[in-house]
C-alpha positions, 0 to 999 in steps of 0.5 A, spaced: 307 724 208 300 720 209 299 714 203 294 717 198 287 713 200 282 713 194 275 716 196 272 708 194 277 706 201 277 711 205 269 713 205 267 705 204 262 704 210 263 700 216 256 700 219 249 699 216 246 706 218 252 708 213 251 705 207 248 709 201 241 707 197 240 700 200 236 702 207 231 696 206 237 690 205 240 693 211 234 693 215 232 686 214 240 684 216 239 688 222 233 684 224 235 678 222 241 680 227 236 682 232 232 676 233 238 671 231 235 667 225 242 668 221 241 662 215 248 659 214 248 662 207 247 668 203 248 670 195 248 678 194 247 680 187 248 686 184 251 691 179 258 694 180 259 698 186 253 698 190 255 696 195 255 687 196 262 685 199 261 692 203 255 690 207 258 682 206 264 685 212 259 689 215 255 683 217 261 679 218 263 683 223 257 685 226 255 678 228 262 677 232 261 684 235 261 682 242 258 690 246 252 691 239 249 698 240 241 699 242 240 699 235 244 693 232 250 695 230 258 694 230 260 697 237 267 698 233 271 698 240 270 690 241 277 687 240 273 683 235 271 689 231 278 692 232 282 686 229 277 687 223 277 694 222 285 693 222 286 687 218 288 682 222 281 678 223 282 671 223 275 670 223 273 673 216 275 669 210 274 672 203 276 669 197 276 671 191 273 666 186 276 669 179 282 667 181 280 660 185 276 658 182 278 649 182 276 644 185 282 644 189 281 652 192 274 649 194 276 643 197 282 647 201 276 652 203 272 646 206 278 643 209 279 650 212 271 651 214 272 645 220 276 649 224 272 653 229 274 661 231 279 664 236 275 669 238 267 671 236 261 667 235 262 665 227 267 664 221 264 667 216 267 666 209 266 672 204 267 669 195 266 674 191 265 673 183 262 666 186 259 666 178 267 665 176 267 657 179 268 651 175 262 646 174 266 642 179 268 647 183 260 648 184 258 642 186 264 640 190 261 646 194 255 643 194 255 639 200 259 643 205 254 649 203 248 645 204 250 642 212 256 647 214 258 647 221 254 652 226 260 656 226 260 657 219 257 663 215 257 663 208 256 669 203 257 669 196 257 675 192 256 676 184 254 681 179 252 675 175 247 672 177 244 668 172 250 665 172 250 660 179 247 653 178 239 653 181 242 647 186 247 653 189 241 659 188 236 654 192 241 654 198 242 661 199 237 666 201 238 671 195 239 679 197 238 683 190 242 690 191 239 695 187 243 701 183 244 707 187 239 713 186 242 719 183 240 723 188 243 718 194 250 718 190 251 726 189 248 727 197 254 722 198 258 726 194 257 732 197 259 729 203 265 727 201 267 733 198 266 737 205 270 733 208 275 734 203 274 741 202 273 741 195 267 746 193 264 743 187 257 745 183 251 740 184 250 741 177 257 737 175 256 732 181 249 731 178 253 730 171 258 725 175 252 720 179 248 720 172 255 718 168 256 712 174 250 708 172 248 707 179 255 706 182 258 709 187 264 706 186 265 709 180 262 716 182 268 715 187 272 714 182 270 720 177 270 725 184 278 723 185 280 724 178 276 730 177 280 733 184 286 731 181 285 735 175 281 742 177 284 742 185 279 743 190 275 747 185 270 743 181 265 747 176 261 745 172 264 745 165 270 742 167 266 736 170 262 737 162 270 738 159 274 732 162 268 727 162 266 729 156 259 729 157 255 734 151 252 741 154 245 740 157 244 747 152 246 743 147 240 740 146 236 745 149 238 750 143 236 745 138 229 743 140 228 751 139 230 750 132 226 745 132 220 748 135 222 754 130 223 750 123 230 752 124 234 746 120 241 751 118 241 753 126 240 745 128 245 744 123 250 748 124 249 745 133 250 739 130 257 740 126 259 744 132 257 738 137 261 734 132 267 739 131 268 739 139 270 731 138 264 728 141 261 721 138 255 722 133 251 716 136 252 718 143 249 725 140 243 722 137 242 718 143 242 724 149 238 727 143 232 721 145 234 722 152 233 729 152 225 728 149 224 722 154 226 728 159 221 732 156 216 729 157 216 726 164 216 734 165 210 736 163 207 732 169 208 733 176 207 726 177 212 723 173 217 729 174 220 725 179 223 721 175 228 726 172 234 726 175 238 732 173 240 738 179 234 743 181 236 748 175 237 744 169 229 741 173 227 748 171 230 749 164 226 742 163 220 745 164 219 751 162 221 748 155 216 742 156 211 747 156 213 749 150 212 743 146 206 740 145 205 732 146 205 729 139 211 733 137 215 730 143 212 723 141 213 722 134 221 726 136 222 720 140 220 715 135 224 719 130 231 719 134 230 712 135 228 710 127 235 712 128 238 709 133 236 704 129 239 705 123 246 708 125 250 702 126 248 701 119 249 707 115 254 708 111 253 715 111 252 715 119 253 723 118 247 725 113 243 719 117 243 724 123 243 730 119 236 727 115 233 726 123 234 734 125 232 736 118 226 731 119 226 734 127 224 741 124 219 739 119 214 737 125 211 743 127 210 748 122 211 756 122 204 756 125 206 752 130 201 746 128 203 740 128 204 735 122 204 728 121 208 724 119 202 720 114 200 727 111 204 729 104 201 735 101 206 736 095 206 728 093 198 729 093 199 735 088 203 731 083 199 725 084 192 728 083 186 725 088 187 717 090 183 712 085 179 708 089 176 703 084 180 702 077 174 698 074 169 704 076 174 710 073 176 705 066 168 704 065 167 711 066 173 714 061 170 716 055 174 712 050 173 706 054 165 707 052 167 708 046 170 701 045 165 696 050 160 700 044 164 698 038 164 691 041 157 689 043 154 683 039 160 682 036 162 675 036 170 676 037 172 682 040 178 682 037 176 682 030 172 688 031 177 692 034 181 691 027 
């Protein structure tokens, strides 16, 4: 029987052709290769998963790669590339700062940095997490990674960069990875759950690269556990049940009601989204991102920029149609009013419930749009607005009364007795 593998590990790339979502980075290594003008460091940066240490080893191994193919990639067949894909390079050195992150690991380091390697050009010495070092481990570095020897090659990795010296930063040339689109990470999936044999809808593989923040390790990582769960069958509801991810129909349903003034149906949603176990703050956040949805669907231009699978892309539209422009616009500022206010509330149930019955009032049976500005009940109580006070008195019969009473005489305080 075979040790389990995780997808993350045994779908991790060992080329730069197969690297997903970062095609630009990986030309400028491919050319940096191609015309030999490889600096003595690199800093990769860049959210979780996107593939930093990754391209980290594939770099390491394709400049000791002794046969390149054509296009500048690891031959894999070399007893250079053959140590690495077996985990027994002696040229490859990686470290993980979080755990060595003294002045004595990095000393241990330089000290290691001036033997040459056995086979293959270059020494190259992988640190990941290098924001994690020490104020004295930094500038013990400093040196060895301004002048290191020709063999040696240094790529340093982290997620935070702000946190890394500038006399480290002005040392290296910076790669900024960026996060994996969505539409990178379901095809990468697809691909995945084919080799594997698992059929899976889109729609819940377009749930699981949303829920992933543009990491593919994490969309990995979310693959595994959904196959561990629902076998080799994955549908869309039980990727919405086990990561518990609220319905797109949801929200579709309730700016229905909105649009019809509904408020007992946008009530009776909400309290059904809330009996099914779901966080009132996330609700009213899918809320605005359903309105942002909305309204990049009314434009051809920006309808690029909504990432959901084809079917629910059509369920967009249709219903931006349906809503005018203002309407949208002041359900954002609504939702986000809040937003806002939530963490504040003492009553955070009634907060939500005030927004969806503020919601439905936006448009009224007639489909015409009301502003928040406009209050025709309170007009009717308060009467017209008075525009200037000393007009309206000086024109009030009684007051003419009284200036008529008063007039020449020395006190008008004694008159008026």
């Amino acid at each position: 029987m075979k040790n389990y593998v995780v997808s993350a590990r045994k779908y991790r790339p060992t080329t730069f052709k197969s690297v997903v979502g970062q095609t630009a980075l990986t030309n400028t290594l491919k050319n940096a290769i191609k015309s030999n003008h490889l600096a003595h460091a690199y800093l990769f940066c860049g959210t979780r998963g996107v593939g930093k240490t990754t391209c980290a080893r594939i770099f390491a191994k394709t400049i000791n790669c002794e046969h390149l193919t054509e296009d500048f990639e690891a031959c894999n067949e070399c007893e250079s590339c053959k140590a690495f894909n077996e985990q027994r390079s002696y040229n490859i050195h990686e470290l993980d700062a979080a755990s060595n992150n003294s002045v004595e690991g990095i000393r241990s380091l330089i000290d290691q940095v001036r033997i040459p390697p056995q086979i293959g050009k270059y020494s190259v010495y992988i640190i990941d997490e290098v924001h994690m070092l020490s104020s004295s481990a930094f500038n013990a570095f400093l040196k060895t990674l301004e002048e290191p020897p020709a063999h040696a090659i240094f790529i340093l990795a982290t997620t935070e960069k702000h946190k890394i010296i500038p006399t480290i930063l002005s040392r290296c040339q910076i790669y900024d990875f960026n996060r994996i689109s969505v539409s990178d990470i379901v095809g990468h999936l697809q691909y995945v759950a084919h080799e594997e044999g698992i059929t899976v809808d889109v729609n819940g593989l377009n749930v699981i690269a949303q829920k992933c923040d543009g990491g593919m390790r994490d969309a990995l990582s979310i693959f595994d556990q959904l196959v561990s769960l629902c076998g080799n069958n994955i549908t869309y509801q039980d990727v919405l049940t086990n990561l518990n991810v609220l319905d797109y129909d949801y929200y579709f349903q309730l700016v229905d009601a909105f649009m019809k003034g509904d408020v007992n149906a946008s009530l009776l949603i909400f309290n059904e989204i809330i009996n099914h176990g779901f966080d009132a703050h996330h609700f009213v956040s899918g809320l605005s991102s359903h309105f942002r949805d909305l309204l990049v669907s009314k434009d051809s231009q920006t309808i690029q920029l909504l990432e959901v699978g084809a079917d629910i892309g059509k369920h967009y539209q249709v219903q931006a149609r349906q809503c005018p422009d203002d309407f949208i616009f002041q359900a954002l500022k609504i939702c986000n009013d809040c937003d806002l206010n939530y963490n504040i509330s003492k009553n955070k149930r009634l907060l939500v419930e005030i927004m969806l019955i503020r919601l439905c009032q936006l448009i009224k049976p007639e489909k015409k749009l009301i502003t928040e500005e406009k209050s025709e009940p309170l007009q009717k109580i308060v009467g017209e607005p008075v525009t200037n006070v000393a007009a309206s008195i000086k024109s009030s019969p009684s007051a003419t009364k009284i200036q008529n009473s008063t007039v020449g005489t020395p006190n008008g305080a004694e008159a008026l007795k």
